[in-house]
C-alpha positions in Angstrom: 0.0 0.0 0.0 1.8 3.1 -1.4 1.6 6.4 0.4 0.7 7.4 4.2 0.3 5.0 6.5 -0.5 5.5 10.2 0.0 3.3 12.8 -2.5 3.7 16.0 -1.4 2.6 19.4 -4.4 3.5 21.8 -2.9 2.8 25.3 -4.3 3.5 28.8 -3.4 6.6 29.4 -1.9 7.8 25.5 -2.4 7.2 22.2 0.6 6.8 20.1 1.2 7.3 16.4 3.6 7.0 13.8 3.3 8.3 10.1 5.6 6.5 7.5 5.5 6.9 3.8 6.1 3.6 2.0 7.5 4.6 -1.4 8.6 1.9 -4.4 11.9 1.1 -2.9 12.3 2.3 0.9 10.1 3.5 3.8 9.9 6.6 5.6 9.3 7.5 9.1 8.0 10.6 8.7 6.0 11.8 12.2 5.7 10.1 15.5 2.6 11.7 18.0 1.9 10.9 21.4 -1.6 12.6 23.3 -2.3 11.6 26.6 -6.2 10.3 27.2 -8.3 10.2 30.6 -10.8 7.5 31.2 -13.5 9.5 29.9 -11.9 9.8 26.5 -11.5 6.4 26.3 -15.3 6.2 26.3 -15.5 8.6 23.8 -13.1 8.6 21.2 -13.3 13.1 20.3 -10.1 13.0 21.0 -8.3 10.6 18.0 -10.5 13.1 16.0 -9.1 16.0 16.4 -5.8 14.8 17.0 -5.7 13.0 12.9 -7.4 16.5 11.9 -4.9 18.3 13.3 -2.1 16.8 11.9 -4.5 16.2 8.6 -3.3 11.8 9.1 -5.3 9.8 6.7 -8.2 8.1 8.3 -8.4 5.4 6.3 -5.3 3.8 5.7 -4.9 3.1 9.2 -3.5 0.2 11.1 -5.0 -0.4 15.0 -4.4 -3.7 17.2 -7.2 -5.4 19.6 -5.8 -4.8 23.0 -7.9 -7.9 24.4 -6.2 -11.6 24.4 -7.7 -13.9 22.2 -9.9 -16.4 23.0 -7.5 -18.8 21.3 -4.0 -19.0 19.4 -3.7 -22.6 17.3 -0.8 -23.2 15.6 -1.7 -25.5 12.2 0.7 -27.0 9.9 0.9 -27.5 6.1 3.4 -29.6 4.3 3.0 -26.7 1.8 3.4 -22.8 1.6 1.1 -21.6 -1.4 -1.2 -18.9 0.5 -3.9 -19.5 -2.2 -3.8 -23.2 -1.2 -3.6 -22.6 2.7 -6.6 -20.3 2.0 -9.0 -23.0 0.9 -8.3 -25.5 3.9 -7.6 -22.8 6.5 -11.6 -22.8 8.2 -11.4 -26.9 7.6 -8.5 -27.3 9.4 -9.1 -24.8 12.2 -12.4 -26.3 12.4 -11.4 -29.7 13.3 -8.5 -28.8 15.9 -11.2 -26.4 17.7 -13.6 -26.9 20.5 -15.9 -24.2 19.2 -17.6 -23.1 16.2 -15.0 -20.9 14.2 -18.1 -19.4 12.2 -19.2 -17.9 15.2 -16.1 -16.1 16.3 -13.4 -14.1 13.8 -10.2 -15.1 13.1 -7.5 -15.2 11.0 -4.0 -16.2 10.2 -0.7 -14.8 10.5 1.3 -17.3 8.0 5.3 -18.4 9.0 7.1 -20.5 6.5 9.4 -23.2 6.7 11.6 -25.5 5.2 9.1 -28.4 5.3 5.9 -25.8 4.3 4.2 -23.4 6.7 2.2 -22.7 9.7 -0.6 -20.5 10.8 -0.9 -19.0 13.7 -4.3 -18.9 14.1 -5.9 -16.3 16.3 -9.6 -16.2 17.0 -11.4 -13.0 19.3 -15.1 -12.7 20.1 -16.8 -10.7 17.2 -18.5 -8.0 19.6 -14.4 -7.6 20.5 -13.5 -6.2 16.9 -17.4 -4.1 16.0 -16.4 -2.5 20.0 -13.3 -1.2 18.4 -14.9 -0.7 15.3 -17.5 1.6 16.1 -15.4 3.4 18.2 -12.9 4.6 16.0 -15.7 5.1 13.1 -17.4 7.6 15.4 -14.1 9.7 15.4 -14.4 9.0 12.0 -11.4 7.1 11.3 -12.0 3.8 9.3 -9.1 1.6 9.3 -8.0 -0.3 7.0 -6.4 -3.3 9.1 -7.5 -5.0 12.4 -4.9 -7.1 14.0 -3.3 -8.5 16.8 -0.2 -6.5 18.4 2.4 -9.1 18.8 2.0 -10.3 15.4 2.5 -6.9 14.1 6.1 -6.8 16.0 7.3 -9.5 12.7 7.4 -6.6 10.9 10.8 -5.3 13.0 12.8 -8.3 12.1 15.5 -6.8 10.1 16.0 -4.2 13.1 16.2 -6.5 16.1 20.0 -7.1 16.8 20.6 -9.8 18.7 21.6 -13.7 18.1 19.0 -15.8 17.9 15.9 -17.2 19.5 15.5 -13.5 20.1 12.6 -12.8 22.1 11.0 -9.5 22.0 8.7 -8.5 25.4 6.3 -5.5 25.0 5.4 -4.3 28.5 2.7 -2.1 27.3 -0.4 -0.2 29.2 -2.9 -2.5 29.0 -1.2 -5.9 28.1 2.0 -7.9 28.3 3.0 -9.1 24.8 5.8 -11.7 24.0 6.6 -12.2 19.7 9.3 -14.8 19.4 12.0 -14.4 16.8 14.1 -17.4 14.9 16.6 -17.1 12.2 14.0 -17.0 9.6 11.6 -14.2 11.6 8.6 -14.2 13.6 7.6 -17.5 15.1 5.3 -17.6 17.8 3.5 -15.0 19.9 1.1 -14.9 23.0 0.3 -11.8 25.2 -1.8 -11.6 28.8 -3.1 -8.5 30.4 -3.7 -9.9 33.9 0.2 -9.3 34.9 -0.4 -5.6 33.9 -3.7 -5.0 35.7 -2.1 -6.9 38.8 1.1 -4.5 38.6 -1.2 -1.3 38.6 -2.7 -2.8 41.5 0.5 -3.3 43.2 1.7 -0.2 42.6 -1.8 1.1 44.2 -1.6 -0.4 47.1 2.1 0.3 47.7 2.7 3.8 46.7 -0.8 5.3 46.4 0.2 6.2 42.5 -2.6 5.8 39.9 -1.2 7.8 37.1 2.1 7.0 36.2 5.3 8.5 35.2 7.7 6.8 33.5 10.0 9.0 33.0 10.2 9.5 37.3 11.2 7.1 40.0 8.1 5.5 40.8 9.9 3.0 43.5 13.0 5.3 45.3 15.9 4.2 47.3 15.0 1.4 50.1 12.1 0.6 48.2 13.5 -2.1 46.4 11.3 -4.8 48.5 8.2 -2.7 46.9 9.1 -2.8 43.2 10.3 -6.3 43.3 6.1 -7.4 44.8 4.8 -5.0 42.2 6.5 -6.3 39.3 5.9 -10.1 40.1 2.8 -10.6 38.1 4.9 -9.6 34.9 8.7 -11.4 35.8 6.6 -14.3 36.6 4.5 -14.0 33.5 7.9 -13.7 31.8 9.6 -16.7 33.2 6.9 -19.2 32.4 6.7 -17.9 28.9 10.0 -17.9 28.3 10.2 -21.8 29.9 7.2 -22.6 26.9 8.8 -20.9 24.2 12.1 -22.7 24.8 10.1 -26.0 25.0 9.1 -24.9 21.9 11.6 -24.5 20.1 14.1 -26.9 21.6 17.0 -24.6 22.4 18.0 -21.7 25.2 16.5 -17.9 23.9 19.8 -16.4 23.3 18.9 -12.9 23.2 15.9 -10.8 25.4 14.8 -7.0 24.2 12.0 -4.8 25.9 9.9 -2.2 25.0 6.9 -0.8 25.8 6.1 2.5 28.4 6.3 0.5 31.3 10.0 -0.3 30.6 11.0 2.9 30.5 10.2 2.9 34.3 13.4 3.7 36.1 15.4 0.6 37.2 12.9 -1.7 35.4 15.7 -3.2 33.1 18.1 -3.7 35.6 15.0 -5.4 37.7 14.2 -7.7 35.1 17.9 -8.7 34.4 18.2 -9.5 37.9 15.0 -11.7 38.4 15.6 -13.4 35.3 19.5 -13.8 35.5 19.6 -12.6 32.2 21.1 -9.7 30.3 17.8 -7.8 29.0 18.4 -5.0 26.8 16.0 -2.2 25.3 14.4 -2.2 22.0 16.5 -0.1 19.7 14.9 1.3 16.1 17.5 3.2 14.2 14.9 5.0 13.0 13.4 5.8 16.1 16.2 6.7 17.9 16.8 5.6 21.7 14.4 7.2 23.5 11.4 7.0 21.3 12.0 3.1 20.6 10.6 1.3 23.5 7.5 4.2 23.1 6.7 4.1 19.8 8.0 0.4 18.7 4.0 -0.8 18.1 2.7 2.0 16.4 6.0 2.3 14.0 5.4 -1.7 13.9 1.6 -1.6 13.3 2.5 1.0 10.5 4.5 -1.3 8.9 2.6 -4.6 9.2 -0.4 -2.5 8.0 1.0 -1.0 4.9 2.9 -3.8 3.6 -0.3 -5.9 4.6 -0.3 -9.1 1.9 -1.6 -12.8 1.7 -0.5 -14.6 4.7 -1.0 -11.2 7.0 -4.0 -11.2 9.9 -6.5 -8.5 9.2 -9.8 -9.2 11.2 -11.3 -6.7 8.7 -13.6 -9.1 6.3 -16.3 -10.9 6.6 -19.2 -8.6 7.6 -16.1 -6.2 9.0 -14.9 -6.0 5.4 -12.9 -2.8 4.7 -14.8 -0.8 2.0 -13.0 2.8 2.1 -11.2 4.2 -1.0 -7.1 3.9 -1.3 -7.2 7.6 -1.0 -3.2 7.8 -0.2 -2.6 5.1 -3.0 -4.1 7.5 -5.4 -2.2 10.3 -4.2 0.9 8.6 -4.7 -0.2 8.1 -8.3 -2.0 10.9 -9.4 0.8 13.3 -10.4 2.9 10.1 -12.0 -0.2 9.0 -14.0 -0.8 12.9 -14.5 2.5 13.0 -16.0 2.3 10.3 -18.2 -0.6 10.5 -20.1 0.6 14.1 -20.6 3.4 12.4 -21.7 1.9 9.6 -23.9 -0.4 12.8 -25.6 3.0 14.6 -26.6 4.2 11.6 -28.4 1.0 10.3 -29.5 0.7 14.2 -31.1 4.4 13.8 -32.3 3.7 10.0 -33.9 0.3 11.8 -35.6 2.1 14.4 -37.2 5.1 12.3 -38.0 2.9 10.1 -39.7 1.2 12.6 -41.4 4.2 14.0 -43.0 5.6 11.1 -44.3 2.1 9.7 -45.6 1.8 12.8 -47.8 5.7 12.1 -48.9 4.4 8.5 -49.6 1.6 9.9 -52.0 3.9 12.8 -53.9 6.5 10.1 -54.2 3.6 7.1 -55.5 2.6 10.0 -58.3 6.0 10.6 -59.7 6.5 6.8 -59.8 2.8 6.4 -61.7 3.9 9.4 -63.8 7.5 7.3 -64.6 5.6 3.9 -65.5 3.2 5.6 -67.7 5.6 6.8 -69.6 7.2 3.2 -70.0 4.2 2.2 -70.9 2.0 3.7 -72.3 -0.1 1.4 -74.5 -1.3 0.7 -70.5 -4.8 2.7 -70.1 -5.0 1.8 -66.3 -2.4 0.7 -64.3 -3.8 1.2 -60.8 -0.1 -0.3 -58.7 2.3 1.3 -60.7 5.5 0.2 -58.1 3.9 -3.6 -58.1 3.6 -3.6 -62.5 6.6 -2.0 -62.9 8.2 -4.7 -60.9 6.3 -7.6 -62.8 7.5 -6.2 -66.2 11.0 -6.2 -64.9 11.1 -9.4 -63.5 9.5 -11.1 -67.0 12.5 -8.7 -69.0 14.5 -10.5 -66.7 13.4 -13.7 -67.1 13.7 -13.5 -70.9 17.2 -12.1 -70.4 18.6 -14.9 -68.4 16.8 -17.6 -71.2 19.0 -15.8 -73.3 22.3 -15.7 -71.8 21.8 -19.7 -70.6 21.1 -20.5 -74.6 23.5 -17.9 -75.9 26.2 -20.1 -77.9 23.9 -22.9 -78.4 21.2 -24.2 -81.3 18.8 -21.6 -82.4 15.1 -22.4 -82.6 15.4 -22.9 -86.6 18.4 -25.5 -85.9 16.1 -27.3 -83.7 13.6 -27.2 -85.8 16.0 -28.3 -88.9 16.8 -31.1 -87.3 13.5 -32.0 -86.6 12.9 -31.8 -89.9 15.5 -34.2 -90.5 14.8 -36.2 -88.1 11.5 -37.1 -89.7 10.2 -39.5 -92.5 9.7 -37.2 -95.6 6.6 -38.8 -96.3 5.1 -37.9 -92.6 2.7 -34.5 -93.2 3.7 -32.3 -90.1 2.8 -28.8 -89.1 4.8 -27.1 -86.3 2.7 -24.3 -85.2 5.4 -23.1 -82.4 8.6 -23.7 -81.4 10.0 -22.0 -78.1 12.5 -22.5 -75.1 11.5 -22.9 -72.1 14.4 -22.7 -70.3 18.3 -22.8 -71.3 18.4 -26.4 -72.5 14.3 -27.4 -72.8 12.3 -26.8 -75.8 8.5 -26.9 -76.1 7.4 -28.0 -79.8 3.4 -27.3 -81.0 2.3 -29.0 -83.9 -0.1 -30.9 -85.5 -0.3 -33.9 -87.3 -3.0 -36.9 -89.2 -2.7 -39.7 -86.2 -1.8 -40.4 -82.7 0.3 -42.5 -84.4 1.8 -40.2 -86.4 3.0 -38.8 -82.8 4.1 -41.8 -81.5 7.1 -41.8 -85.0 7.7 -38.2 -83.9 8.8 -38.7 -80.6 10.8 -42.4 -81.7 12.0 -39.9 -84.3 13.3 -37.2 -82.4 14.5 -40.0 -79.7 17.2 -40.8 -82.3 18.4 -37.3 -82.7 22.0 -36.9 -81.5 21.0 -32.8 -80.9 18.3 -33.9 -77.8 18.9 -35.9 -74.2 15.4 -36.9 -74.1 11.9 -36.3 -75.4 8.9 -36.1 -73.5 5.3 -36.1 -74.8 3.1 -33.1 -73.0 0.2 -33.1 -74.3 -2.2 -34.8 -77.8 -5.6 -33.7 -78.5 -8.3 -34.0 -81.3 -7.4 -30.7 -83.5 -9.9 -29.6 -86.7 -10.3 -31.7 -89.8 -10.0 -34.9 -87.4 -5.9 -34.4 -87.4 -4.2 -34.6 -83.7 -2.3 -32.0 -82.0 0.3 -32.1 -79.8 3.0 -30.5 -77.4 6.6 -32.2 -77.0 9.0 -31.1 -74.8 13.1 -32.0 -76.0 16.2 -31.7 -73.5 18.9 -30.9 -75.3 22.3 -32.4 -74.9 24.9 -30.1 -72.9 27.4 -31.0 -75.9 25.8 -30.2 -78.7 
């Protein structure tokens, strides 16, 4: 998808976005917004309004993540990685591996190849989950164009995550905790949980007496290590077993751990997590981001991406009766002044080709008039001749033809030896008329005649057979003539010696 794209994180207490422009050849960050949000714009949703109007975003191509967990994640396998194909056994399959009726919930796939073919991660949410979020955003008027689930979207940052791998990227967002798993090849397997997050806000409740948070201040100061370590045990537990099932997974140690996410940029938090873990953790770093808007910004600048580039094999919980029916109003954009271009473009030469061909048809027609006026003259016993270029050339080619019967004979008998001989050739009694005697090439000659009898013919050509001036004699043609006589046409080869 060519043009704008935005990239919506709606959070607890902010909205984040980030603007790219995906060109032909690179992507651009181009914008990165963040508006805080009470609980009573939550509930209504004036505020994303005015905030895309402001900045004039597009509403449309948008890309927005469900901030519920699923009801279910299934992993299915194919021994093939054609999408088209995956597309027609997808529902089967899911069908048959679930405990519910997949035509009464929405889902879709998020496809990861393989050497050995491919698998879907299959994610299925309550319908009422994605029309909520739906109808929300449409009454601020934005209509976006994908629906999906954040840590999928995360995929999209593989060729910036530095690390060796299994990498294992941890969001610690607002409302959820979300884990995307990386292997050499990209995104593997995901899973997210809100409970550790709503239990940590709880925590912190309790202990401090903070509701709104910081995180750019010290929310647990010094001595109050005792307090940060129970408030952050919901999420470092949540951590550890899913690290422990991912491992299981995929049969080897996760080399490499990155967070992001506001609530890691809580002061000390890294170090915390390294510590409970006993593992080096290290922030989410997005060259394009740069250090301190990476861990903030890494799932709207990811959902941008995931969105835009959105193909076969992507989740998108907009179809079905949540089909996406906008207008690619930034794709357009992108095109107009290109398209505008070139059909100015294709005018100026179709113009130039017009006049061209003008010019050189009326060239065609003075030159076709002196060449009429030039065979007239040649001939001009002709009344019409209406392809002077194509007579002219027939006429020449039959000069020709003549002209090369004439140099292949040239030193050779003459039609009156041939006929002498013939002459000779024959018994003196035998009445014989030759009515035409021609060559037909440089060493054939056709004789005409006519005669009293067939058998009268038959003596010619024993006649002419005995000649030492012809190779052979051949009899064309005999016929009935006038006066009950017979006429005939012999062809003689003449001998190359003679």
């Amino acid at each position: 998808m060519y043009g704008r794209f935005v990239g919506l994180d709606i959070g607890k207490t902010a909205a984040r976005v980030s603007l790219i422009k995906r060109g032909l050849r690179d992507v651009q960050l181009l914008q990165t917004l963040s508006v805080p949000i009470t609980e009573e714009q939550l509930q209504n949703p004036e505020y994303l309004a005015e905030l895309f109007k402001e900045n004039s975003l597009p509403r449309g191509d948008v890309a927005v993540s469900l901030n519920d967990n699923p009801i279910s994640i299934r992993i299915i396998k194919f021994p093939f990685s054609d999408s088209k194909k995956i597309d027609q056994v997808y529902e089967y399959e899911l069908e048959n591996i679930s405990t519910f009726d997949p035509a009464e919930k929405i889902h879709s796939y998020h496809l990861v190849k393989n050497e050995g073919g491919s698998e879907a991660i299959a994610c299925i949410f309550e319908k009422d989950q994605v029309e909520t979020l739906l109808d929300s955003l449409n009454s601020a008027g934005i209509d976006p164009k994908v629906i999906t689930y954040s840590p999928l979207v995360f995929g999209a940052l593989n060729d910036e995550l530095e690390g060796k791998r299994p990498l294992l990227l941890i969001d610690v967002g607002e409302t959820e905790l979300e884990f995307s798993l990386f292997d050499s090849e990209g995104l593997l397997r995901v899973r997210s949980s809100t409970q550790p997050i709503e239990l940590f806000y709880r925590n912190v409740a309790d202990k401090t007496g903070v509701t709104e948070l910081d995180y750019s201040g010290a929310l647990f100061g010094e001595g109050a290590e005792a307090d940060r370590k129970e408030c952050m045990s919901p999420i470092v537990n949540e951590i550890k077993k899913t690290i422990q099932f991912f491992e299981l997974e995929v049969k080897e140690k996760i080399n490499t751990i990155l967070i992001s996410g506001p609530l890691s940029l809580i002061p000390g938090t890294q170090e915390h997590l390294s510590s409970e873990l006993n593992r080096e953790i290290k922030k989410l770093y997005i060259p394009e981001l740069g250090v301190d808007k990476s861990p903030l910004f890494a799932k709207s600048y990811a959902l941008s991406l995931y969105g835009s580039a959105h193909r076969s094999g992507y989740l998108n919980f907009r179809k079905d009766e949540f089909k996406y029916v906008g207008m690619d109003r930034e794709l357009r954009k992108v095109f107009t002044a290109p398209v505008v271009l070139a059909a100015i473009l294709i005018l100026v030469l179709i113009y130039g080709s017009v006049s061209n061909y003008l010019n050189l048809k009326n060239e065609v027609r003075e030159r076709e008039a002196r060449i009429a006026e030039v065979v007239k003259s040649a001939f001009p016993n002709v009344r019409a001749i209406p392809r002077p270029v194509q007579y002219m050339e027939s006429e020449v080619q039959k000069v020709r033809e003549k002209l090369d019967l004439i140099q292949g004979v040239e030193g050779g008998p003459t039609p009156l030896d041939v006929l002498r001989d013939i002459s000779a050739s024959l018994p003196s009694s035998m009445k014989l008329t030759v009515n035409e005697i021609r060559y037909e090439s440089e060493n054939r000659v056709k004789i005409k005649g006519v005669c009293d009898s067939y058998q009268e013919v038959t003596e010619i050509e024993e006649a002419l057979s005995k000649s030492e001036m012809f190779e052979s004699v051949n009899r064309d043609q005999t016929g009935s003539a006038a006066d009950g006589k017979t006429k005939f046409e012999i062809s003689v080869y003449l001998k190359s010696n003679v």
